[in-house]
Backbone as JSON, one array per atom type, in Angstrom:
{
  "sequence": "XXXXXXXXXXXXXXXXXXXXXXXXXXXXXXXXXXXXXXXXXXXXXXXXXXXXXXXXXXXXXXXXXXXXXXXXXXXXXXXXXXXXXXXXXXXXXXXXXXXXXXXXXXXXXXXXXXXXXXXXXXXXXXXXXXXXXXXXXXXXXXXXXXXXXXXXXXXXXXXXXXXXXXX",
  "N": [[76.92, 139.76, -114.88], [79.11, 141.26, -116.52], [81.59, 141.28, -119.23], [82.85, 142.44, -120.89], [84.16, 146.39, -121.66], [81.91, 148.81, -122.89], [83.24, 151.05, -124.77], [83.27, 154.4, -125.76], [84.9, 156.24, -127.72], [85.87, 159.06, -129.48], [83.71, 159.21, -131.33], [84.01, 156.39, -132.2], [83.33, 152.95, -132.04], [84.72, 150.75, -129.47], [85.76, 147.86, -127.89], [86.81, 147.1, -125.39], [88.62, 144.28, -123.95], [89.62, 142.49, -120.92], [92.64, 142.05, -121.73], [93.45, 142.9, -124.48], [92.17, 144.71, -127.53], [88.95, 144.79, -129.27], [88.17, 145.88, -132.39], [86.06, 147.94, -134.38], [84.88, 148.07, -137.78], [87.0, 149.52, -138.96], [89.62, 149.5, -140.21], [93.0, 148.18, -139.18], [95.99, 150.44, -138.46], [98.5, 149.65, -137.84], [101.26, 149.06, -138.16], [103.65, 146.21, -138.47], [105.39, 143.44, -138.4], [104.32, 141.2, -137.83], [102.72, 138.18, -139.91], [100.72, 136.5, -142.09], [101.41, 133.52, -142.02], [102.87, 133.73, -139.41], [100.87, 133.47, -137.86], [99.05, 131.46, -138.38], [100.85, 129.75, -137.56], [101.12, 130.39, -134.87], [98.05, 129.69, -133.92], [97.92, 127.28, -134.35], [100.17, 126.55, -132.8], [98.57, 127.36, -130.62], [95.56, 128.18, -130.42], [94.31, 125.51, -131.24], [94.79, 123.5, -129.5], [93.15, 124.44, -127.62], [90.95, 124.07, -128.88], [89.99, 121.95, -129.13], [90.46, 120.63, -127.04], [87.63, 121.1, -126.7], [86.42, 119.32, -128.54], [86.74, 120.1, -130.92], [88.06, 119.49, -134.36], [90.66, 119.81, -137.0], [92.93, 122.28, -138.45], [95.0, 125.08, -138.87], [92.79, 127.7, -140.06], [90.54, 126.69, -140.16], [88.01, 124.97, -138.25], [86.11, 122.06, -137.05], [83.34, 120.13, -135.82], [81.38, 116.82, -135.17], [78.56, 116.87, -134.38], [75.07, 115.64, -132.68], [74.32, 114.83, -135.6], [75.12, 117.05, -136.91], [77.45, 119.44, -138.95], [79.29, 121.49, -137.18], [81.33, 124.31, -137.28], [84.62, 126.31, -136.76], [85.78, 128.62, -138.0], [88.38, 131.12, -138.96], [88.99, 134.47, -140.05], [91.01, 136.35, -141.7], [91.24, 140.19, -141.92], [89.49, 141.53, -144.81], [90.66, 143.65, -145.64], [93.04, 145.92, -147.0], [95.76, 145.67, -145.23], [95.23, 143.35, -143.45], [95.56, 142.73, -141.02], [94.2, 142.03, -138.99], [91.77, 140.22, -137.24], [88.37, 138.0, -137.88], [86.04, 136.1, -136.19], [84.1, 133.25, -137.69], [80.99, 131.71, -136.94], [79.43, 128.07, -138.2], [76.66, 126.23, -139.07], [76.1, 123.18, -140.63], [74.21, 120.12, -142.46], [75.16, 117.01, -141.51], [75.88, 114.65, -143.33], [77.29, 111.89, -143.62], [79.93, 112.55, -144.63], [83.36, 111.73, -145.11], [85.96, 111.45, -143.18], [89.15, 113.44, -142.48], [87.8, 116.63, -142.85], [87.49, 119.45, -144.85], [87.56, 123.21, -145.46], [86.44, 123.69, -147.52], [85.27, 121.1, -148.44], [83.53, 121.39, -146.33], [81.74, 123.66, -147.21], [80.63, 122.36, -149.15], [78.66, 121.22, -148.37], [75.09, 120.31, -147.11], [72.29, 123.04, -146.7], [71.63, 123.46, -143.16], [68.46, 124.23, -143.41], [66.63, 125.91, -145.92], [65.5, 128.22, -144.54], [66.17, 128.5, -141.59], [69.12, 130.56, -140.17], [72.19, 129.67, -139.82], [74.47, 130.37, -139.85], [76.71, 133.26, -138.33], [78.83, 135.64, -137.22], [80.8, 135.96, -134.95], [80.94, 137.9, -131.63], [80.95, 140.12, -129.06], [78.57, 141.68, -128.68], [77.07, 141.32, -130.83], [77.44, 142.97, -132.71], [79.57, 143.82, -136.01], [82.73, 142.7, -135.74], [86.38, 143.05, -135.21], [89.44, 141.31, -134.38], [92.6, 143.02, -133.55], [95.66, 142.63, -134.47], [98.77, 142.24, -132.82], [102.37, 143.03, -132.76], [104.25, 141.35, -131.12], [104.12, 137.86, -130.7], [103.69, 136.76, -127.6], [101.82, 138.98, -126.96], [99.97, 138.54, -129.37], [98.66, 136.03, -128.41], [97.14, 136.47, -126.28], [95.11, 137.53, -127.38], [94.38, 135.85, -128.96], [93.56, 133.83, -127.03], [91.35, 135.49, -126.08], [89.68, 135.15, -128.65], [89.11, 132.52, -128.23], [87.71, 132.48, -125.83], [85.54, 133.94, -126.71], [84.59, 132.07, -128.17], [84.06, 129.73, -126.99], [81.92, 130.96, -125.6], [79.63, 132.81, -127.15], [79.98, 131.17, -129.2], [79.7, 128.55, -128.45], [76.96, 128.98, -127.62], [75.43, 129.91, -129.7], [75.74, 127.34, -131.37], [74.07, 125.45, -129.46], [71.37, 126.68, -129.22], [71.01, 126.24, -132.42], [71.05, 123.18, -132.2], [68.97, 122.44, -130.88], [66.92, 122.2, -132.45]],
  "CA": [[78.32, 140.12, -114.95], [79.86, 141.62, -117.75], [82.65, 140.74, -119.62], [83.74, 143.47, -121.17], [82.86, 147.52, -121.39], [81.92, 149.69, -123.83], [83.9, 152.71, -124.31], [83.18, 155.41, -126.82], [86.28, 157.14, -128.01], [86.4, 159.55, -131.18], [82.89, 158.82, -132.4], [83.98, 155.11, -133.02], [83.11, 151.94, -130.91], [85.76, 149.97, -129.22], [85.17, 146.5, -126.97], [87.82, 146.46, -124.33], [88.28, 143.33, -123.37], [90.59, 142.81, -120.33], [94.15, 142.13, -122.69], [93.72, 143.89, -125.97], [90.98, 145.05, -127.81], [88.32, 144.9, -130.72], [87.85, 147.49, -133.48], [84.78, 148.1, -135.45], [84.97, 148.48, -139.16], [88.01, 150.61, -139.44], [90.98, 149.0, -140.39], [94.26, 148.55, -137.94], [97.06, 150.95, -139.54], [99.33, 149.1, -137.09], [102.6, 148.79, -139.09], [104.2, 145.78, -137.83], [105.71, 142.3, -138.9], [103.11, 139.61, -137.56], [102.18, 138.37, -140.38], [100.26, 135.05, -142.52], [102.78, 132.43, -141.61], [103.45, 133.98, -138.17], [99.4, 133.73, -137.17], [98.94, 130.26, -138.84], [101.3, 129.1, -136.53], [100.69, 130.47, -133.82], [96.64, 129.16, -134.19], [98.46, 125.77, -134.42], [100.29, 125.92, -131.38], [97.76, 128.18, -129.26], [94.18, 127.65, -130.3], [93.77, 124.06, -132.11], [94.62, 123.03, -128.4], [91.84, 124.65, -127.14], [89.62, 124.03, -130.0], [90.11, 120.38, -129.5], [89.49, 120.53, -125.94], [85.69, 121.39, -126.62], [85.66, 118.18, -129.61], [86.98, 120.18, -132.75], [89.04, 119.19, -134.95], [90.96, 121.11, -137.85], [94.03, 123.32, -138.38], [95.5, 126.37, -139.79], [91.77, 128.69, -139.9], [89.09, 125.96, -140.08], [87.9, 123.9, -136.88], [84.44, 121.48, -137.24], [83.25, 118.8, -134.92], [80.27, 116.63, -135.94], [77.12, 116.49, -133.07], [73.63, 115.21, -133.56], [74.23, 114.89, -137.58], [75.32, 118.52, -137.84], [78.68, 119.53, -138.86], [79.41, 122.68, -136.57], [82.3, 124.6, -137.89], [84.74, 127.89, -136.6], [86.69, 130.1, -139.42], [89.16, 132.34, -138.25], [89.38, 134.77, -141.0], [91.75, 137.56, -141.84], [90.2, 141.47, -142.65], [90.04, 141.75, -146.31], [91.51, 144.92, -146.21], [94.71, 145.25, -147.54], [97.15, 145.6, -144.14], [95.82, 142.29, -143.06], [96.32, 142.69, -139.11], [93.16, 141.73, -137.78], [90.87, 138.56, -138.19], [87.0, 137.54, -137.25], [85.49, 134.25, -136.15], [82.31, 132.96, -137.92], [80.53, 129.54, -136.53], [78.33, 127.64, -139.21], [76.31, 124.89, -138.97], [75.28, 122.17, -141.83], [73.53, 118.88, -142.29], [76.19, 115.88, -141.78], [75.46, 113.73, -144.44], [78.33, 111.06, -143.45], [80.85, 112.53, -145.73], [84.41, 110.85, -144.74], [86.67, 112.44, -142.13], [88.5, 114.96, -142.17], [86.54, 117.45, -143.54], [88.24, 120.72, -145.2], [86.74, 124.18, -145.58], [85.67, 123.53, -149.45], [84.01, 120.17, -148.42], [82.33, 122.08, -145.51], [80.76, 124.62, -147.98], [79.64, 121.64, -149.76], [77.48, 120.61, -147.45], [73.71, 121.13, -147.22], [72.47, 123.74, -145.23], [70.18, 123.08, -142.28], [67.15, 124.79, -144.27], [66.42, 127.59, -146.44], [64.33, 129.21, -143.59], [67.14, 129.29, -140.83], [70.24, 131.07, -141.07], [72.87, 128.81, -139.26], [75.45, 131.46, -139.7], [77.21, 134.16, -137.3], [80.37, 136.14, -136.99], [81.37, 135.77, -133.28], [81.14, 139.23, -131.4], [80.47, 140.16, -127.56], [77.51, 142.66, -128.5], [76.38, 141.11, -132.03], [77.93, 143.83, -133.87], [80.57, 142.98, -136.31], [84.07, 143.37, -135.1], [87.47, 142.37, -135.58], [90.37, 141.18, -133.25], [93.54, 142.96, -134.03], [96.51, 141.48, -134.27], [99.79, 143.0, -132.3], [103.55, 142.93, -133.2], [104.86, 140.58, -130.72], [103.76, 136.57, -130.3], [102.88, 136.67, -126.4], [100.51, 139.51, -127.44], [98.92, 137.68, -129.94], [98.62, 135.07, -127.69], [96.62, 136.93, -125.74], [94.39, 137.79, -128.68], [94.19, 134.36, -129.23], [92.93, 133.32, -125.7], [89.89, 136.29, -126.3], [89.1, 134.48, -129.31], [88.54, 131.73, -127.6], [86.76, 132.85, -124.97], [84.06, 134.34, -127.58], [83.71, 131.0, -128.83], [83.39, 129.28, -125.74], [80.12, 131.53, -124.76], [79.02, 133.17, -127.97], [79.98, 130.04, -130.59], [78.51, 127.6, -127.74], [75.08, 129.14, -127.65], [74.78, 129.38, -131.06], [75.58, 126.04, -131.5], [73.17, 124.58, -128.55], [70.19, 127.19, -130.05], [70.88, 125.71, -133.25], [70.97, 121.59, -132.04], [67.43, 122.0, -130.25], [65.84, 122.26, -133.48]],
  "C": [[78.7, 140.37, -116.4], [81.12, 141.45, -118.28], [83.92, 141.27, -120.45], [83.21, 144.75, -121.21], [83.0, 148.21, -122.31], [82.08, 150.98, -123.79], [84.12, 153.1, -126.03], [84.57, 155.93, -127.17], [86.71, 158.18, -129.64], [84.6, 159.47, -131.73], [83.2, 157.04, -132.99], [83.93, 154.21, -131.65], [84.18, 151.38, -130.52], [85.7, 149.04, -128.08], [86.85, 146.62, -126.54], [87.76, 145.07, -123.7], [89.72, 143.41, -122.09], [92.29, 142.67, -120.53], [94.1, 142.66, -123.01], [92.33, 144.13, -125.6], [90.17, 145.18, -129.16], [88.32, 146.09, -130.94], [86.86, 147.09, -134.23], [85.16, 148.87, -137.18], [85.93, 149.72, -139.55], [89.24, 149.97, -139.03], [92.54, 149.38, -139.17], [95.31, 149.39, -139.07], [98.39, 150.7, -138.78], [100.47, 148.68, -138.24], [103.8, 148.22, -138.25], [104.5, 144.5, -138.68], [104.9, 140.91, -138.72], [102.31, 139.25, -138.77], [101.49, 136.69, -140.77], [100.2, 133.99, -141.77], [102.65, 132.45, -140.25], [102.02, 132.8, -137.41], [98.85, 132.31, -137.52], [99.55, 129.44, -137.9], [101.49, 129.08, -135.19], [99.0, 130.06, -133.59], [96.96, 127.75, -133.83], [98.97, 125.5, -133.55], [99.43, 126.42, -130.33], [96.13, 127.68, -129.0], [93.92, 126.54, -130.47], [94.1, 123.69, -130.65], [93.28, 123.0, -127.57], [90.56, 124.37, -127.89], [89.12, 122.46, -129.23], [89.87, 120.5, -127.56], [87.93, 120.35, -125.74], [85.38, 120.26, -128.22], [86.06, 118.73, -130.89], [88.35, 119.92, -132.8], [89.71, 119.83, -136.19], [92.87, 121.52, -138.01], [94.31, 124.58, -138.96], [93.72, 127.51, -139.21], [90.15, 128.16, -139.81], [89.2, 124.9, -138.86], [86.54, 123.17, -137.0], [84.84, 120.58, -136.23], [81.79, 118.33, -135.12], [79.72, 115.96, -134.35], [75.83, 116.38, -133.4], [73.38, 115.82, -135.0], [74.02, 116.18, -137.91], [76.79, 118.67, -137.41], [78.74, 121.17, -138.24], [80.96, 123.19, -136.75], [83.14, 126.15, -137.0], [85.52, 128.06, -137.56], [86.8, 131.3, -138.4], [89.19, 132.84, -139.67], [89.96, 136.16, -141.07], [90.56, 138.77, -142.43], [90.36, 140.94, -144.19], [90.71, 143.04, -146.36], [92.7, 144.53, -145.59], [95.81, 145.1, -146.51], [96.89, 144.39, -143.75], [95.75, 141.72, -142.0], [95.62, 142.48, -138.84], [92.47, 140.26, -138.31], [89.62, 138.45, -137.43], [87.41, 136.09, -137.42], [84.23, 134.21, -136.6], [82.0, 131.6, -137.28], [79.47, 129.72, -137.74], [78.12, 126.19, -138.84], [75.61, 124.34, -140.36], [75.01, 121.09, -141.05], [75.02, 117.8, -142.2], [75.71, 114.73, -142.31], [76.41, 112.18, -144.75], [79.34, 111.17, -144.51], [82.13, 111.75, -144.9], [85.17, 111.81, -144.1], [87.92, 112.87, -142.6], [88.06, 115.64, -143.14], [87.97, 118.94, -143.56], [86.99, 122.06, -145.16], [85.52, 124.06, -147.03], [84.77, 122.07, -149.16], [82.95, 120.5, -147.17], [81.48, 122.86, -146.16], [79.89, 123.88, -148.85], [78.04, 121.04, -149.44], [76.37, 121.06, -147.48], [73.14, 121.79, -146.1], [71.25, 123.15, -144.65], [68.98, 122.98, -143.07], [67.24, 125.77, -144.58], [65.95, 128.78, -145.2], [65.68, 129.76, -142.21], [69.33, 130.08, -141.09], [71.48, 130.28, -140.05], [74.52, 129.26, -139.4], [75.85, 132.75, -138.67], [78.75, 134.47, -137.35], [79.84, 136.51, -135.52], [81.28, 137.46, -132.84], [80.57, 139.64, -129.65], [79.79, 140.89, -128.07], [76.77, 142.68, -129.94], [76.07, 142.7, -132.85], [78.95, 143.45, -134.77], [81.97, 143.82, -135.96], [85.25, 142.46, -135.66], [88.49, 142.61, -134.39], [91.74, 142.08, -133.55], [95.03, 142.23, -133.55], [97.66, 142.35, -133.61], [101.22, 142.54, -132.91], [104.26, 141.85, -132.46], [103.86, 139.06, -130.55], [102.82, 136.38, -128.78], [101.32, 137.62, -126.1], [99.21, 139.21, -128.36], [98.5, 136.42, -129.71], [97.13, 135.16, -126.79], [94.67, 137.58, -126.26], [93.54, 136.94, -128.7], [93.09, 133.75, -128.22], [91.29, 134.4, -125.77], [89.08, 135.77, -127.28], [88.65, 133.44, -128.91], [87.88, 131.51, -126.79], [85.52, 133.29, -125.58], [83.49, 133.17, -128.0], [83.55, 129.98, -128.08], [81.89, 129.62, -125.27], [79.5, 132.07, -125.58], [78.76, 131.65, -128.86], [79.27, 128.69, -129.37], [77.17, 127.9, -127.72], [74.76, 129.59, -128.59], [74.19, 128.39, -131.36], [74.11, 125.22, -130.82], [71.46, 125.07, -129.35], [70.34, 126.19, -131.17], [70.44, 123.79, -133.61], [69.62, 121.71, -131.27], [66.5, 121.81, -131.68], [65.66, 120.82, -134.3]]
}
């Protein structure tokens, strides 16, 4: 079963999912008000619920939860380009070295990685291409957004994770 379908349009890729939809490396030129602030707080009342359902803990763009002595992490992160409107998810895993709870993004980067040899990194994506979510003008739409993000990291950022804890 598939989960979402891939539809060509223009020469450029685009992941329908059944709400909205991803875009591939070409910026949203969506000219709308949702912005920083808005998306911070909506994360805070929408996802950190769900995060924390599945054991993480966090707020604002960073979520970790510590399982057999590895700190497993998600980052929501905005495009860098300059409008803004869209955001990826990466998962990362480190060593948990019993630092003291909670844990921020800057003392997560501190951390040591698994090993030189594996790469314990990933940006989230239904077809392990890189993509981005965009963001829409109204709240219940980016709600909606929201709930797809979470669904990627339910079945993509879980079987990372599990690959990564057999080792």
């Amino acid at each position: 079963m598939k989960l979402y379908n891939l539809i060509h349009e223009s020469g450029r890729r685009t992941i329908y999912f059944p709400l909205s939809q991803v875009f591939r490396m070409t910026p949203d030129q969506t000219n709308h008000g949702f912005g920083y602030e808005d998306l911070k707080t909506l994360i805070n009342q929408y996802l950190k619920p769900l995060l924390a359902q599945n054991g993480f803990t966090g707020q604002d763009f960073f979520y970790y939860r510590i399982k057999h002595n590895k700190v497993e992490s998600v980052l929501i992160a905005r495009s860098k380009s300059n409008d803004r409107k869209s955001i990826c998810v990466d998962v990362h895993i480190k060593k948990y070295n019993g630092e003291p709870q909670p844990l921020n993004s800057k003392q997560f980067d501190q951390l040591e990685d698994l090993s030189p040899k594996i790469n314990a990194w990933k940006r989230l994506s239904p077809d392990d291409q890189d993509c981005l979510w965009k963001l829409r003008e109204s709240e219940s739409e980016n709600r909606k957004v929201l709930n797809e993000v979470f669904k990627i990291i339910e079945l993509e950022g879980e079987r990372f994770f599990r690959k990564h804890n057999r080792k």
